[in-house]
MARVO-688902 format. One record per residue: x, y, z of N, C-alpha, C in turn; residue in three letters. Coordinates in steps of 0.001 Angstrom, whole numbers, always signed. Atoms other than C-alpha are relative to their C-alpha. Last residue first. Layout:
MARVO-688902
R       nxx       nyy       nzz      caxx      cayy      cazz       cxx       cyy       czz   resn
R         X         Y         Z         X         Y         Z         X         Y         Z    Ala
...
//
This chain:
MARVO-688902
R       nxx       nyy       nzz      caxx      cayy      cazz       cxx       cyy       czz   resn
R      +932     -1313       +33    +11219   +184628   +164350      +562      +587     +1175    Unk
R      +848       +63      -856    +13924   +181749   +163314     -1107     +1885      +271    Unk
R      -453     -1469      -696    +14606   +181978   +159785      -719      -152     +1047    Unk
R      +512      -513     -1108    +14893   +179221   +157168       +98      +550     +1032    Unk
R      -454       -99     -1194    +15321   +179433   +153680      -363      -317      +945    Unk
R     +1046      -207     -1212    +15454   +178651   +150620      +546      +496      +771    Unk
R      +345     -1091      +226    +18203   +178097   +147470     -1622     +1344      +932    Unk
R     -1065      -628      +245    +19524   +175125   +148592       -16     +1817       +63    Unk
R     -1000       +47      +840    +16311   +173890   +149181      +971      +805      +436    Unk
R      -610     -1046       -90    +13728   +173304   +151744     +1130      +276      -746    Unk
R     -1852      +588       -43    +11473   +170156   +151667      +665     +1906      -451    Unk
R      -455     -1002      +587     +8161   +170256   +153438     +1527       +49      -305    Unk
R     -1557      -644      -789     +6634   +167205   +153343       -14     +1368      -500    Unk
R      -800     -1208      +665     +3397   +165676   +152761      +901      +504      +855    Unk
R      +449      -819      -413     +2130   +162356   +153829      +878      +901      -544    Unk
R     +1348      -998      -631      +923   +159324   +151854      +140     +1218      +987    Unk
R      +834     +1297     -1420     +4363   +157081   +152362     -1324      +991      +470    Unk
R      -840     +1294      -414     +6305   +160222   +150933      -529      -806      +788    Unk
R       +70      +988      -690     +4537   +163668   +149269      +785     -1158        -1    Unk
R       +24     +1055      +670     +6217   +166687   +148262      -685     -1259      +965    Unk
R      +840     +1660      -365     +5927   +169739   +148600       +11     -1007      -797    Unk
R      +613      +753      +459     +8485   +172849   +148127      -662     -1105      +270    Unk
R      +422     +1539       -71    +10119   +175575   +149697      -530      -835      -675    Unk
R      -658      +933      +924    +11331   +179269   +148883       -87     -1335       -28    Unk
R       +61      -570     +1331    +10966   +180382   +152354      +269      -414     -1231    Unk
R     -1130     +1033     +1093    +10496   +178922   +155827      -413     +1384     -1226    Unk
R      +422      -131     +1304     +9713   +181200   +158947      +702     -1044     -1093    Unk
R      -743      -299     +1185    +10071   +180073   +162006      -410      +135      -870    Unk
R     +1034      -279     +1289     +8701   +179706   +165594     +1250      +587      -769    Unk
R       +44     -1078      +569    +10882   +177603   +167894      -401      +795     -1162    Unk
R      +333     -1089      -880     +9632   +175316   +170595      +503     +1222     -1152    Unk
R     +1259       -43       -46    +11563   +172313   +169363      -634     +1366     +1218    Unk
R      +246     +1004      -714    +14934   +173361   +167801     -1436       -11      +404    Unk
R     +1312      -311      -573    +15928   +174897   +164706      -360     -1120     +1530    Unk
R      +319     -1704        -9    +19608   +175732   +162863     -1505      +344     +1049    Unk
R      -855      -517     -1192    +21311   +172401   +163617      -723     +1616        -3    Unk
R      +923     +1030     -1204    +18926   +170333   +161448      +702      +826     +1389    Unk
R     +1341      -555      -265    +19451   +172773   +158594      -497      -628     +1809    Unk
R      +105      -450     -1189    +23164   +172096   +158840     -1697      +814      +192    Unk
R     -1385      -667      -212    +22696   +168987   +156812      +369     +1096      +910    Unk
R     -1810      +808      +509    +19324   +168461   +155810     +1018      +769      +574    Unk
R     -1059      -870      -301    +15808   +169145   +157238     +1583      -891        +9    Unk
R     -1327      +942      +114    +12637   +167790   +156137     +1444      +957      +421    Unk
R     -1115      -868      +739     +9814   +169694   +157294     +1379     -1042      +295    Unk
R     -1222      +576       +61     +6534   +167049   +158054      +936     +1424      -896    Unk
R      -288      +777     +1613     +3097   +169293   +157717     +1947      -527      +747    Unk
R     -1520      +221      -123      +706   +170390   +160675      +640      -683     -1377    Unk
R       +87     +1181      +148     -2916   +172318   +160542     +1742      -200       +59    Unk
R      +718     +1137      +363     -4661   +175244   +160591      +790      -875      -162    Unk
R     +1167      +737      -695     -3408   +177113   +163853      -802      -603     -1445    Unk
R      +581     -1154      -390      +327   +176391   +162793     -1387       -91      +584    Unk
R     +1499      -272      -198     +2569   +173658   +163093      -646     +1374      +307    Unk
R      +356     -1033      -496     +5794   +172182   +162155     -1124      +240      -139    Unk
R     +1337       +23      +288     +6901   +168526   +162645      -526     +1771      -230    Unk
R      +371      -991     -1032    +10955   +168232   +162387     -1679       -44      -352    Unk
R      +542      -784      +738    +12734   +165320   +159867      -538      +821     +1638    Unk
R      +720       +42      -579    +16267   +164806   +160106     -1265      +396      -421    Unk
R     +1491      -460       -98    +18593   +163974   +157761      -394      -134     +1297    Unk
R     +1163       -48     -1515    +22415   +163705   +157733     -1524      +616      -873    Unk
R       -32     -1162      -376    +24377   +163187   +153809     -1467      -370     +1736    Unk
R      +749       -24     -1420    +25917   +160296   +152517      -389     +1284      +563    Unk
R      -882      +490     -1165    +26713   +160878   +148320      -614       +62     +1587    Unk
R     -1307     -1165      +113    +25052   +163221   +145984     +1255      -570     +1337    Unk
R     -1283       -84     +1362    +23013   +160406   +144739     +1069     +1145      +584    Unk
R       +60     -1034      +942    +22193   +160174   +148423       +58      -433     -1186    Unk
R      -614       -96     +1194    +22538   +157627   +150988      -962      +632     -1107    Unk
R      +139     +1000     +1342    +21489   +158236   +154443      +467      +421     -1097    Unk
R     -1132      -673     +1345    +22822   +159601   +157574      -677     -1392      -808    Unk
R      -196     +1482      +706    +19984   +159575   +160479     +1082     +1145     -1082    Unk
R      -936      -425     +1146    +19556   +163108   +163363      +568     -2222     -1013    Unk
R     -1265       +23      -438    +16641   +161946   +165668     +1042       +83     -1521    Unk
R      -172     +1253      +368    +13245   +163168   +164799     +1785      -393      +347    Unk
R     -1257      +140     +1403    +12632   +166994   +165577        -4     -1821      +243    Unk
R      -582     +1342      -335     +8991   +167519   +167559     +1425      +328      -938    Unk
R      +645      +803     -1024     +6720   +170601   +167917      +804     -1487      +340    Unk
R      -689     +1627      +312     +8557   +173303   +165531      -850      -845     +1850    Unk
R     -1075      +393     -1328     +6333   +176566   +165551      +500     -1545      -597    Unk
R      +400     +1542     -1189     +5189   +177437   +162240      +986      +245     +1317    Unk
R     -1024      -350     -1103     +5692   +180283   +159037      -868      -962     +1005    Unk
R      +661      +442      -969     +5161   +179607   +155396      +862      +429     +1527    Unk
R        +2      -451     -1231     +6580   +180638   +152189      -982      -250     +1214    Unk
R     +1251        +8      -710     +5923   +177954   +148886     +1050     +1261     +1560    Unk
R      +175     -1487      -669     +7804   +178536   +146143      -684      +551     +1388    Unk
R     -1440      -225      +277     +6893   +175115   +144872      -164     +1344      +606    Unk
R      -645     -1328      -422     +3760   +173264   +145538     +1387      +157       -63    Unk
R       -99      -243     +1324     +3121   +169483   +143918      +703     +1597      +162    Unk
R     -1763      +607      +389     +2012   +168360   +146851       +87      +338     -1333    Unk
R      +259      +908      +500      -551   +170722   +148867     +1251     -1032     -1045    Unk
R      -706      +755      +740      -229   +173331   +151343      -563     -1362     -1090    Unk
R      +314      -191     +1132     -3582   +174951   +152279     +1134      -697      -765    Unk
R      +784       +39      +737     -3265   +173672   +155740       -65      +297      -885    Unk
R      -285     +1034      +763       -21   +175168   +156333     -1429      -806      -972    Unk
R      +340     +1033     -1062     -1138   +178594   +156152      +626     -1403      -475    Unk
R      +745     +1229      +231      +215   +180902   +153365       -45      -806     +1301    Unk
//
């Protein structure tokens, strides 16, 4: 799947991108208690989508490296779509 075709509401979603930016590592509050976020921009040739990245996700990708995600889901926040990566996901540099 391209990003472009993403949309919000998607689940299961596999996709693959370069990373173009990461956001600086924040700790916010959870229900599951304080946990690090960052978010990362990734991009293919149709189009770019926000990937949220928790905990040691944020340590696994840096900018410049193509990856695969797996198992993902969309969601929108403040009108733009995310990609959020579960527990049960993945991601894999190429």
């Amino acid at each position: 799947m391209e990003i472009g075709e993403l949309r919000n509401g998607m689940s299961g979603v596999s996709v693959s991108g370069r990373i173009t930016e990461i956001s600086e590592r924040r700790t916010v509050n959870t229900r599951y208690g304080k946990r690090d976020v960052a978010d990362a921009t990734l991009e293919d040739e149709s189009g770019s989508i926000k990937l949220v990245l928790w905990g040691n996700q944020i340590d696994k990708v840096s900018v410049g490296d193509t990856i695969n995600v797996k198992g993902a889901y969309v969601t929108e926040f403040r009108n733009e779509l995310q990609l959020n990566v579960p527990r049960s996901g993945s991601i894999e540099k190429v």
